[in-house]
N, C-alpha and C positions, 0 to 999 in steps of 0.2 A: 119607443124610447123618446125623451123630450131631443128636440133640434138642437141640434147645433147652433152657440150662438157667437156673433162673428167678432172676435176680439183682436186689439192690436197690441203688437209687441216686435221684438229688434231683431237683426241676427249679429250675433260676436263674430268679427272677424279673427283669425290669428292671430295678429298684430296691429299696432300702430301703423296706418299709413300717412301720410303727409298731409292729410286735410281732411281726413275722417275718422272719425270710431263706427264702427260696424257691428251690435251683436243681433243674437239671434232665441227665440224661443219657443222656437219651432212656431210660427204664426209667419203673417206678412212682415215683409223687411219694413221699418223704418230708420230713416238717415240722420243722425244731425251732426250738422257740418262746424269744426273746431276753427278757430282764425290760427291762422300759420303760424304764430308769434308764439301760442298755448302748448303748441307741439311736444315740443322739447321735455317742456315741464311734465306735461299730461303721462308720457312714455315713463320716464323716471320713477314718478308715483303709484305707475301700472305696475312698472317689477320691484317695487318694494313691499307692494299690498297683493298680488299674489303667487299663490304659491303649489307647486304640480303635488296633489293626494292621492294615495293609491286606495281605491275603493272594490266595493265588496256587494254582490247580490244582499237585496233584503232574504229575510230567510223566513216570515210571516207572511199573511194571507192580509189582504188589508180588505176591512169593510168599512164603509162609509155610508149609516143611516142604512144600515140593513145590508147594504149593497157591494156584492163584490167588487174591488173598486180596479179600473182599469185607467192606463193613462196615454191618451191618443191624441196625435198632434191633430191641428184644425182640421184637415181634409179626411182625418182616419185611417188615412193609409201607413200610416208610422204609430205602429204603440212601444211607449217605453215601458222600463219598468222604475219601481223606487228601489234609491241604492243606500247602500248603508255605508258611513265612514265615524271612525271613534266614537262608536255606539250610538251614534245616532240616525236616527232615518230621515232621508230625505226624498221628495216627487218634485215632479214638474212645474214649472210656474205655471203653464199652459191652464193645469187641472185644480191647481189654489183658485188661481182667477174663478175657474166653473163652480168649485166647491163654495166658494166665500160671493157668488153673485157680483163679483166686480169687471169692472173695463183693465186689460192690462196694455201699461206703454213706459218705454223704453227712451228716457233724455241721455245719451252719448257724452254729450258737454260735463254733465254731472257726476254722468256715472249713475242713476237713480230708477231704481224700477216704482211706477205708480201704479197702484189698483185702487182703483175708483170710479163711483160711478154706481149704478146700482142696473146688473142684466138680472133674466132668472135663472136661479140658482138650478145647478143639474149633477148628478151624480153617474159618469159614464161609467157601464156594467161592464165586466169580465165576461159575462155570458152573452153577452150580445154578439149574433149571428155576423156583422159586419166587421167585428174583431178577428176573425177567424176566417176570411174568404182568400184565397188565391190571389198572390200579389200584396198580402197586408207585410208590413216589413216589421220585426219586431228588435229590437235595440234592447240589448243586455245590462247589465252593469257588472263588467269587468277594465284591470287596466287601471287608470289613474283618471283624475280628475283635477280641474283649477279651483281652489279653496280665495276667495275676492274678499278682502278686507274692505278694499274699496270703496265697495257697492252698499247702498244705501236702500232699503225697500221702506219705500211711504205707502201707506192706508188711509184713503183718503183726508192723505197732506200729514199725517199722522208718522213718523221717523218709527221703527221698529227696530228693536235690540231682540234677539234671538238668543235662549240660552236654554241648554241642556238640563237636565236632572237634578245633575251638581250645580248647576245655579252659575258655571261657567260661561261665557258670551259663547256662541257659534255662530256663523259665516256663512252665506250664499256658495254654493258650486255651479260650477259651470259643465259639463260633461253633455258629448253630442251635439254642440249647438243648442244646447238647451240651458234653460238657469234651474236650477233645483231648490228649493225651498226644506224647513227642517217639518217635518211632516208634524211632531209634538204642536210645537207653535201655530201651526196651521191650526191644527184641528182648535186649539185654543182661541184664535181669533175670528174663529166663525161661531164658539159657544158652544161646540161640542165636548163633549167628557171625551178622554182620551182614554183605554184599559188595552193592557197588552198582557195575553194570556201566552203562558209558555205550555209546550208541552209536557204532558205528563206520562205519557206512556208510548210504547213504541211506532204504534199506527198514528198517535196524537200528532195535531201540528201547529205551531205556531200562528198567534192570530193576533192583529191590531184591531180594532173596534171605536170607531169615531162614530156618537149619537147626542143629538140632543138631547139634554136632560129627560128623565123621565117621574113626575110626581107619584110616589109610594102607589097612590090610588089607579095609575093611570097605567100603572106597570102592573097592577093586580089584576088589571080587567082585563088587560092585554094577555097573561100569562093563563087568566082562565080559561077564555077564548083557546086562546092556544092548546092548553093542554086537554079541551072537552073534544077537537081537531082531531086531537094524540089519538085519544080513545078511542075515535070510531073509526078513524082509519085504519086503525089496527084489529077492529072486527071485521071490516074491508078488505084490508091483505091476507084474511084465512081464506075468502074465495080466490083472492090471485092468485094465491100460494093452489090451491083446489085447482084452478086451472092448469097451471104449470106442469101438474101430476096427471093431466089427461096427456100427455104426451109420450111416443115412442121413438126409438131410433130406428130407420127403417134405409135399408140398401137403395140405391136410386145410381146404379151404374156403379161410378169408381166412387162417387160421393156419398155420405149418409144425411140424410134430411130427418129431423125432430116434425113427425105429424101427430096432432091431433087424432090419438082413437079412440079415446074412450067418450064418444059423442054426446051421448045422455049425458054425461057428470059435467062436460065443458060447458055445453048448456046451460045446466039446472045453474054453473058456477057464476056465466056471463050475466044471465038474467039476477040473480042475487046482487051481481057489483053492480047493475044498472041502478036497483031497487035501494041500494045502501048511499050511492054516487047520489042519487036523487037526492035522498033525504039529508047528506052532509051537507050539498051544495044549497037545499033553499035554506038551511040557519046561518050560511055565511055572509058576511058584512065587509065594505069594505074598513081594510084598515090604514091606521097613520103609520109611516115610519114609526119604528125603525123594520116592521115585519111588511108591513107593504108591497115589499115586492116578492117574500115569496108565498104572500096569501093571494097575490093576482095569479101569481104562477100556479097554485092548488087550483083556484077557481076556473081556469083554462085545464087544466088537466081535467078535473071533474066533467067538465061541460063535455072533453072530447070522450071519456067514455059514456058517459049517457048520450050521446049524440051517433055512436060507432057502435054501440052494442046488439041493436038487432040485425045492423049489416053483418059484422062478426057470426053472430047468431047463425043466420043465413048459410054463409058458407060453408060453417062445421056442420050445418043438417045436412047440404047438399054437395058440400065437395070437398079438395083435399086440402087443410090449411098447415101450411108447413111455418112452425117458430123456430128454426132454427136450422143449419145447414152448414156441412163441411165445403159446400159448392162456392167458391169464390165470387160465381154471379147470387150479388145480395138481390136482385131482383124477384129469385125463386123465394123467396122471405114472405112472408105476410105482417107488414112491420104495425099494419092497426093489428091484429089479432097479439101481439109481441106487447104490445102496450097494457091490455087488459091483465098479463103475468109480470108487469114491473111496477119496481118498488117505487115511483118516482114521487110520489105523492105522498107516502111517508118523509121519501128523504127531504122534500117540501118543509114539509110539518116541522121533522127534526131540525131544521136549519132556521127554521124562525123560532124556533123554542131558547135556538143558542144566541141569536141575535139580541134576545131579552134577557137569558143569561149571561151573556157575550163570555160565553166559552166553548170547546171545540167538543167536547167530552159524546162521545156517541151514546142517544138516548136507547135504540133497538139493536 
């Protein structure tokens, strides 16, 4: 995954104190300090520009450039999520800055969030192993939120008016120590098309889709690719599916373990997905967003069963490989062999098919 790159921004305090404003956006604190005389005034103008919103989880999947989009303060140990208030959706300023390649900072005196500057651009994944480890703190959105009339957001020196669908002004929140941004506008100021698919049927789910334009030509070539993928992967999962059916359920004490016995067929099935993995993986290329990342993710799938196959192989000629088990110790598991009977490398495919669709619709 690209680095982390190191940005500055405020934290909100609760209140007015006597010589400072304080906020925060989930980043390092910066301070700047009000002359005692502004006090007065500064407080006054604070509670007439905002106002406590009661807010609501987003209820879609957001992708950004193909990517499930996740939003994690600087160190990664806090991921929020985007919240929804009066139809609209809002994220983090943390992940605008990432999204939009900008520097973010925080003037107190003004009240003014900048992004400016030019870092590189990154788009933090959902799926990434580091979102999901022991100790990562995850931050909801329920409960209320501070709607800042206030607050002013410049692009590079550039004043930003923010407005809804209806073509209504909308307004910066504050919720968590964090500023939230309206996600629409967002995606708008970095030049991506914005498409929000609703669901359509009952397994169906809601989905945002933030992508760079894509020219007719450039989206035809992507969608062949993609769909010649479809094809042969799916002559591919008749041997996973072949291997899945060499298995039994077989007593092992109090537990029952799924082994491999029909050995000849698991064989003849392993050595075919080697044969077929082979041949998908030399026509593949890399590609541009918005598919990018789940055509890296095939190309690692692929490599790991052509690389795992005659080990596999191996074990079912000579010994006992168990897929599956009532046995609470997953140890007793054979999770390479478990790999060669899963779908993962369809759902790969499927999911970049949808990311050039950009809708949720299950293709298999």
């Amino acid at each position: 995954m690209t680095k982390f790159k190191k940005i500055v921004s405020g934290t909100l305090a609760g209140c007015l104190m006597a010589s400072a404003l304080m906020m925060s956006a989930g980043a390092a604190n910066v301070q700047t300090y009000i002359p005692s005389g502004t006090v007065q005034a500064a407080a006054q103008n604070t509670a007439q520009t905002r106002t406590a919103v009661k807010i609501n989880p987003q209820s879609a999947d957001i992708y950004a450039e193909g990517i499930p989009a996740t939003f994690p303060s600087e160190d990664g140990k806090t991921v929020y999520t985007a919240l929804s208030y009066n139809g609209s959706t809002y994220m983090p300023l943390r992940t605008v800055g990432r999204w939009m390649g900008k520097n973010i900072s925080w003037d107190s005196a003004s009240r003014t969030v900048f992004l400016s500057g030019t870092t590189e651009k990154s788009y933090p994944c959902a799926d990434d192993d580091a979102y999901h480890q022991e100790g990562v703190k995850y931050v909801g959105a329920t409960g209320t939120a501070t709607l800042d009339k206030g607050v002013k957001v410049l692009v590079d020196g550039k004043q930003q008016t923010f407005k809804n669908q209806k073509g209504e002004t909308i307004y910066p929140l504050f919720y968590r120590n964090s500023i939230y941004l309206p996600l629409r506008n967002i995606g708008e100021l970095t030049g991506m098309d914005v498409t929000w698919y609703s669901a359509k049927a009952e397994n169906d789910v809601n989905a945002i889709f933030l992508r760079m334009p894509l020219s007719d030509s450039k989206r035809a070539e992507m969608e062949a690719y993609a769909t010649n993928l479809m094809k042969q992967l799916l002559d591919m999962r008749t041997d996973t599916q072949k291997f899945e059916n060499c298995e039994s359920a077989v007593k092992n004490g109090s537990y029952t373990d799924y082994v491999i016995t029909d050995k000849a067929a698991a064989m003849a099935a392993l050595d075919s997905i080697k044969r077929k993995a082979q041949t998908i993986r030399s026509g593949m290329t890399e590609q541009a967003n918005p598919i990018r990342y789940y055509n890296s993710s095939l190309m690692n799938e692929l490599d790991f069963l052509i690389n795992n196959a005659d080990t596999v192989m191996d074990r079912v000629k000579n010994g006992r490989v168990v897929v599956g088990s009532s046995n609470p110790d997953a140890s007793v598991v054979d999770q390479t062999a478990v790999m060669f009977g899963a779908d993962d490398t369809m759902l790969d495919c499927e999911r970049m098919v949808r990311m050039l669709r950009q809708n949720m619709d299950r293709l298999f």
